[in-house]
C-alpha positions as CSV (number, residue, x, y, z in Angstrom):
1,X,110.3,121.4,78.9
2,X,111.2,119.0,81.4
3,X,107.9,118.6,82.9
4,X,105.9,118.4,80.0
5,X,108.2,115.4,79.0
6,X,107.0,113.7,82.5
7,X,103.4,114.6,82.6
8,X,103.8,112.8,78.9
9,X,105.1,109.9,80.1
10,X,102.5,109.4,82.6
11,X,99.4,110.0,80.6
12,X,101.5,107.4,77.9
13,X,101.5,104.9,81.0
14,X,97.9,105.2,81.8
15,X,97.5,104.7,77.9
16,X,99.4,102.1,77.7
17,X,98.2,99.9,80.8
18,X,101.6,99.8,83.0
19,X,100.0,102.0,85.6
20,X,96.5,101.4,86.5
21,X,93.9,104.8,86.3
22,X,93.2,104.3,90.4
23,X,96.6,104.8,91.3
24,X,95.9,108.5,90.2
25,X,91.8,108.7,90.9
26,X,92.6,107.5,94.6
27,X,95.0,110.1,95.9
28,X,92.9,112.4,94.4
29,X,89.6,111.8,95.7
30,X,91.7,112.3,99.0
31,X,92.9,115.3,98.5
32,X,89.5,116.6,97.2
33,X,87.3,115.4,99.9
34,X,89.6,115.0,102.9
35,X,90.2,118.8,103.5
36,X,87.0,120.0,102.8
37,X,86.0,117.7,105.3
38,X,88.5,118.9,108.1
39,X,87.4,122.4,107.5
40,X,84.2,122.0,108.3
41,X,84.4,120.0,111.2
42,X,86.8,123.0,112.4
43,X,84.5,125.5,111.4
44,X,81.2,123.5,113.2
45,X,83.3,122.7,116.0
46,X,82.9,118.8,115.6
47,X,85.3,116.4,116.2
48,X,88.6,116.8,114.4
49,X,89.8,113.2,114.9
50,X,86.9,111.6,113.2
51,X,87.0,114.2,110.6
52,X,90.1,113.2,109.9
53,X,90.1,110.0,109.9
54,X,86.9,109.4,107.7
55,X,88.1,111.7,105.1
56,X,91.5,109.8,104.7
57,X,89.4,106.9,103.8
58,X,88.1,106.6,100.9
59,X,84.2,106.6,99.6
60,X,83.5,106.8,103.0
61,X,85.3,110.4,103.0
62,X,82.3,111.6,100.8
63,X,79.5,110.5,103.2
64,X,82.0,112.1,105.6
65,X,81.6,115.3,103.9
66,X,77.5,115.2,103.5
67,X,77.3,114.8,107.1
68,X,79.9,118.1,107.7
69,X,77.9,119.9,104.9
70,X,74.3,119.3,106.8
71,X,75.3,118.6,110.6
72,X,74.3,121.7,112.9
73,X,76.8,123.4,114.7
74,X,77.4,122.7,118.0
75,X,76.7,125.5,120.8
C-alpha cells in the first residue's frame, strides 16, 4: 500500500541521516503536552493564553503541564 511505501521511506531517511530524528520528536512532544495542557487550564479555570502559549513551546510545555496537573482550581 501506498502508505506503507511512505512511512518506509521516512523511517529509511531517519536511517539514513537525510532527515534529522528532532524534526519528528519536536512536533511530537507538541502535540503530546500542548493539549493536555490547554485542557486543564480549561477545566481549572486558569488562563488559556498562557496555557497556550507555554505548551507550544517546547520543554517548557512539560513544566507547563506539572503546574496544570498540581495548581488548585480557582473559585
Amino acid at each position: 500500500m501506498e502508505i506503507f511505501d511512505q512511512i518506509g521511506t521516512l523511517f529509511e531517511m531517519f536511517r539514513t541521516g537525510e532527515l534529522h530524528l528532532l524534526y519528528l520528536i519536536v512536533p511530537l512532544q507538541i502535540v503530546i503536552f500542548a493539549f493536555p495542557c490547554l485542557m486543564l487550564a480549561q477545566y481549572k479555570s486558569k488562563n488559556l493564553r498562557y496555557a497556550r502559549a507555554l505548551g507550544l513551546i517546547p520543554i517548557i510545555n512539560v513544566g507547563a503541564l506539572f503546574y496544570y496537573l498540581f495548581a488548585a482550581p480557582e473559585k
